[in-house]
C-alpha positions in Angstrom: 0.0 0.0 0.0 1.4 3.4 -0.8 2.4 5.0 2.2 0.2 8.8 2.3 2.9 10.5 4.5 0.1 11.3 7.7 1.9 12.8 10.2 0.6 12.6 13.8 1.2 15.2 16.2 -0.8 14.6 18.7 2.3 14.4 21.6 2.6 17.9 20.7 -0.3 18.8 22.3 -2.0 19.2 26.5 -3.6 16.1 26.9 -6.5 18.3 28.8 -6.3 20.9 26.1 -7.1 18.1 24.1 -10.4 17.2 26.2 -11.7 20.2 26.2 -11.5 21.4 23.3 -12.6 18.0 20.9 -15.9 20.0 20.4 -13.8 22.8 18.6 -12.0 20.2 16.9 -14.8 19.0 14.9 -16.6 22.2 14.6 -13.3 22.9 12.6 -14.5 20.6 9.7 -17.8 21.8 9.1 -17.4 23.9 6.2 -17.3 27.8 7.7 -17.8 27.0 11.3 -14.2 26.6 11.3 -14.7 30.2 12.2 -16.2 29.4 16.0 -12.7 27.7 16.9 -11.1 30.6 14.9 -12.1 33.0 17.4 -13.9 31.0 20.5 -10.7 28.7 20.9 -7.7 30.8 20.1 -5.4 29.8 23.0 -5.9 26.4 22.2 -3.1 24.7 20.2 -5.3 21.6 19.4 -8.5 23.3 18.4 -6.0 25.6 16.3 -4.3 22.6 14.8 -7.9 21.4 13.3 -8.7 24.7 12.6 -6.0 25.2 10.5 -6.6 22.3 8.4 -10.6 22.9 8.5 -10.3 26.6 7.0 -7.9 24.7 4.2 -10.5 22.4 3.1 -13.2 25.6 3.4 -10.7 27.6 1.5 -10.2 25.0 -1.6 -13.7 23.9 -1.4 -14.9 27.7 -2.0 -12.2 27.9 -4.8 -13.7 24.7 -7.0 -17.2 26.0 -6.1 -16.6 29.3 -7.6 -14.5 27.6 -10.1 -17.0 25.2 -11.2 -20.0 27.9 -11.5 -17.0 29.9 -14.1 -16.9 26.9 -15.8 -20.7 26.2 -15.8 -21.4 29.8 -17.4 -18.6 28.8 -20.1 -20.1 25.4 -21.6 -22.1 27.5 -23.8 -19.2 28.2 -26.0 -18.6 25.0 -28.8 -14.6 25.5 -28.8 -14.3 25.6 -24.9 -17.2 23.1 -23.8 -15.0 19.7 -23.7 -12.5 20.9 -22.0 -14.5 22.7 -19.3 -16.5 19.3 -18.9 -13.2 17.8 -18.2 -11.8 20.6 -15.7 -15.4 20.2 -14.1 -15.6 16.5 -13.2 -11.6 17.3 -12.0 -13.2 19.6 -9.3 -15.9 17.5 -8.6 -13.1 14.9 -7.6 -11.3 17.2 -5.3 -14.6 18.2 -3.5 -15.1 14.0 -3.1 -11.4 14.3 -1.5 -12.0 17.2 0.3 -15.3 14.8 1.9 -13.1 12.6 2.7 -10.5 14.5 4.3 -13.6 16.3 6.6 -14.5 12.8 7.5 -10.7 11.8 8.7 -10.5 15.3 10.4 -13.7 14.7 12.4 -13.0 11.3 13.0 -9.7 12.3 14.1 -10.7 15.2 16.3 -13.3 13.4 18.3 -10.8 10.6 19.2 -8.2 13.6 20.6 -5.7 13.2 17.6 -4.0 15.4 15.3 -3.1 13.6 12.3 -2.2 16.1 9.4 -4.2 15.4 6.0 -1.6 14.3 3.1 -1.0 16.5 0.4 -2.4 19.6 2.5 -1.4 18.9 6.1 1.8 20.7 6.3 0.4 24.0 4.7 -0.1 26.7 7.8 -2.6 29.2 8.0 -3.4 29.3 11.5 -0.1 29.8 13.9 
């Protein structure tokens, strides 16, 4: 199997900063609620951890929405419809990863881990 290069950090962090903030954790992943940890967890280094990662999967989810509603409007035009077909079922790919990276980060919050997502993980937003 190929190895995806997740990286847990999860000794980095308070074990009771941990437990009480697993709430904000997943809150992180729900599309913009990432916000409420944004701002109601900010001395937290766990809830920031999955916050971090939650407003990277809002950010490029927002990008292929927008992108895909560009591309949409553009499918009327003969010379440019085949290829904007092909970008679009591209980003409707990345939004099925981007599911399942909300998933893992959910999964992973709730059971007080911080596992970085591949590909993504190691891009920082949040310090």
């Amino acid at each position: 199997m190929a190895d995806l290069n997740i990286k847990d950090r999860t000794q980095e962090f308070d074990p009771q900063d941990i437990q009480d903030n697993k709430t904000m954790g997943i809150l992180a992943y729900i599309s913009w609620l990432v916000l409420v940890p944004i701002f109601a967890a900010k001395e937290s280094k766990f809830a920031r951890f999955h916050a971090n990662q939650g407003l990277i999967l809002a950010i490029v989810e927002a990008a292929c929405w927008i992108s895909l509603a560009i591309l949409g409007a553009l499918t009327w035009i003969p010379v440019v419809k085949i290829f904007a077909y092909i970008l679009m079922v591209a980003l409707y790919l990345v939004l099925a990863l981007c599911v399942v990276f909300t998933v893992l980060g959910i999964v992973s919050a709730s059971k007080g881990q911080a596992k970085e997502f591949p590909l993504i993980g190691s891009i920082k937003i949040l310090k």
